[in-house]
N, C-alpha and C positions, 0 to 999 in steps of 0.2 A: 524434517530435520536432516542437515547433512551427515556424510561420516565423519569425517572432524567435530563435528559438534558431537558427534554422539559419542565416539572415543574419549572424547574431553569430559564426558558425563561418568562416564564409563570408569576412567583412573579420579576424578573426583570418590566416586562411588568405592574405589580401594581402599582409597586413601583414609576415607570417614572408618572403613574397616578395618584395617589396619590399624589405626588410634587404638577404636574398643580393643583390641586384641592386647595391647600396652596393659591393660590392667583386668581382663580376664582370667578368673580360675583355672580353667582348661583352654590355653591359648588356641584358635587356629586360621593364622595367617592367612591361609589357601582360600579363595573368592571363585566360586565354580561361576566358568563364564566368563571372568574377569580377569588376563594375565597383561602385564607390560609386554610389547613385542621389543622393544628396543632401548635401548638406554637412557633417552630423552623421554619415553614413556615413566619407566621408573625415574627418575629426574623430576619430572614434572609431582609425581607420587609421593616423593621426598617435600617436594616445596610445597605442597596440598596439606602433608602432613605439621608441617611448621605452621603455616597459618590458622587449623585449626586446635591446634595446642593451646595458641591464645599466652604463650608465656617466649621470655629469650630463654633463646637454644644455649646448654652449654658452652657446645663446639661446634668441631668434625672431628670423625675418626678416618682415616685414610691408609693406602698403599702407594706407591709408587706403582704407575701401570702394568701387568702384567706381559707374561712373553707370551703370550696368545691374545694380546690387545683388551683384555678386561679390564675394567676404573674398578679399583673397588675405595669405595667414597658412600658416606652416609653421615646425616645431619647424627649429632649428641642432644636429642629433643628433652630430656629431663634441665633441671638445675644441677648443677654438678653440687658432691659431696665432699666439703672443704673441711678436712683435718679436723675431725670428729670422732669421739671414742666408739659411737655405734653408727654405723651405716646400713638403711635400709635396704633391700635387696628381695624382689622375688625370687625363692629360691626354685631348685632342680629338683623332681622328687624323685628318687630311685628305690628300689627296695631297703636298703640300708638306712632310708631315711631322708632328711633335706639337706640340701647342700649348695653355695652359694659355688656359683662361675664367676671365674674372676682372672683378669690375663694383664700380668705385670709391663708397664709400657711409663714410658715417658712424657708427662703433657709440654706443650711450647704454650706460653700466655700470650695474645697477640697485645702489646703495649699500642699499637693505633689502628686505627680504620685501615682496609685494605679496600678501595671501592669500586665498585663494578664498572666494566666497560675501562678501568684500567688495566696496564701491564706492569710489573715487577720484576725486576731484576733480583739474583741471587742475595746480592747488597744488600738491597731496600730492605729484600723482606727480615733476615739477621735482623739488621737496624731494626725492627719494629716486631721482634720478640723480645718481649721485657722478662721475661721469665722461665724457667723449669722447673718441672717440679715432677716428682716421683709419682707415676699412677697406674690405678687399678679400672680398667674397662670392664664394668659390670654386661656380665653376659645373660640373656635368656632368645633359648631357641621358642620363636613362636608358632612354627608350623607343626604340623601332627605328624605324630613320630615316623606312620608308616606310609609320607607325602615325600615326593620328591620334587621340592621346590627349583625352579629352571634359576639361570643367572641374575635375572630381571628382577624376578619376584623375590629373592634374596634383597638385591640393590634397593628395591623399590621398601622393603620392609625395615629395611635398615640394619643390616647384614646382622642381625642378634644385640644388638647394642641396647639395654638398658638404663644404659647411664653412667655416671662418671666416679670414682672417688677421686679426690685431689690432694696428694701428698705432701711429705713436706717439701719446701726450695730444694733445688741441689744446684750446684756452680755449672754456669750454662757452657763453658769452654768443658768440664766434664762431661755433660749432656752431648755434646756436640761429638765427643770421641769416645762413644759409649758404643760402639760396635756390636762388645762382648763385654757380659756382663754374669759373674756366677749371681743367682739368685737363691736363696734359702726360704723355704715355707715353713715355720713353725707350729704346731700347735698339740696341744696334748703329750707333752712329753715327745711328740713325734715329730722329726727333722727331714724334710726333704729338699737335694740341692740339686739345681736344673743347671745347667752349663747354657747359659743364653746367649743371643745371637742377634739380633737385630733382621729381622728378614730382607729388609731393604740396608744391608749393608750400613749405611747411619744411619739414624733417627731420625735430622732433620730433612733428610732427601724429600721425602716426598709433601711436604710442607711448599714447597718450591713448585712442584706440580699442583698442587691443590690449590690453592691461593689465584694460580693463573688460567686453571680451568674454570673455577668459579667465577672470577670476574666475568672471565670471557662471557658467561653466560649468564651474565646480570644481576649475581649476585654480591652483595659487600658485606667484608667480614667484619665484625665490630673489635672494639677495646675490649680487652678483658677476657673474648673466646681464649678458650682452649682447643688443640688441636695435639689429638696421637697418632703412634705411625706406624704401628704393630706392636705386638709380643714377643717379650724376647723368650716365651717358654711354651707358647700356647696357650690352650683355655687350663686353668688349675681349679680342679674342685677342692672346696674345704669346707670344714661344717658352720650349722649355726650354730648362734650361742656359746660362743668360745671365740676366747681371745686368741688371735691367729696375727704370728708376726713376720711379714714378707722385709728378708734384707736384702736390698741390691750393693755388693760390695765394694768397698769404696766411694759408694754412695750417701747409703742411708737406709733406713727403715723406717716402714708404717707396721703400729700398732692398731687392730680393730677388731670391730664383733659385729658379725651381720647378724640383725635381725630381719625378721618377715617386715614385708611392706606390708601396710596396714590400706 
């Protein structure tokens, strides 16, 4: 067997691990033996991971590329969670108890096909976001606490990404000049306000990059994905079982209760 073929055996062999980890008690990412070396590695670990999901992908979750040349890009391999009063979530367990990760962002709805092996202009791709909507990026760290996961193997696991909640519409020309945004956490009598910031300066920036690096490499995005583009507050923990109300001002608000995934 060549190295190529056996490398290709190799992130096949992640990728099937990395699933099980998806729904693991005691997650752990790390594959002794087995790391991506390079971005196309974790790439290919990502689209390994989609085909054996066996279901459509939500999204992407994405950044605009970093100043030290990092993508950070990863498929949204659940169903997304469309405006519902309970949202399932593996939660965090910390001494205190369980507690859901969750990081206030913006989804863009793609209204058409974006298809592989083509290029998009700025234009195009506006023209063929039908939507925004307020959301919540369900988080769970898979690696073991005291692992120090490399870039790859981050990229290739799917940088924590759980899953999607999808909030209600908000008006996509607000969406679009959503920079700064204060966000309030409610819950228990308890208020906390985050002065948020869009990391990537707007929202829709790195939509534009995403879109044309994935075609480039053969992939086409369907009707209906969703795609977000950071937090504007970071990871927020809150509890379960309690109605927890995120306002993004001038926006809107989601009302929810996470419970345990089942």
């Amino acid at each position: 067997m060549d190295t190529q073929q056996t490398m290709t055996d190799l992130l096949e062999l992640l990728a099937q691990h990395l699933l099980v980890q998806r729904s693991a008690i005691s997650p752990a990412s790390e594959l002794v033996g087995v790391k991506p070396q390079c971005i196309d590695d974790a790439f290919a670990v990502q689209q390994q991971m989609i085909a054996l999901s066996n279901q459509e992908i939500a999204g992407w979750k994405c950044l605009t590329p970093l100043e030290n040349g990092q993508l950070i890009f990863a498929p949204i391999l659940s169903q997304a969670v469309v405006e519902q009063p309970n949202c399932p979530i593996t939660p965090f367990a910390n001494p205190s108890g369980l507690q859901a990760l969750i990081e206030p962002e913006i989804a863009f709805i793609l209204g058409q096909d974006f298809v592989a092996h083509h290029s998009y202009s700025d234009e195009q791709i506006d023209f063929g976001i039908s939507a925004t909507h307020m959301a919540l990026e369900l988080i769970q760290s898979r690696f073991s606490c005291d692992y120090a996961a490399s870039y790859f193997e981050k990229i290739a696991d799917g940088l924590s990404n759980q899953g999607l909640y999808l909030g209600p519409a908000i008006d996509k020309t607000l969406a679009y000049q959503a920079n700064k945004i204060n966000i309030s956490v409610s819950h228990q009598g308890e208020t906390r306000i985050f002065d948020g910031t869009h990391p990537c300066q707007y929202s829709q920036a790195p939509i534009y990059w995403l879109i044309n690096y994935l075609t480039a490499k053969g992939v086409s995005l369907k009707k209906g994905q969703a795609i977000i583009t950071g937090s504007y507050c970071g990871v927020v923990k809150v509890p379960m079982a309690t109605k927890v109300d995120i306002n993004y001002q001038g926006l809107g608000e989601i009302r929810v209760l996470f419970e345990q995934k089942r």
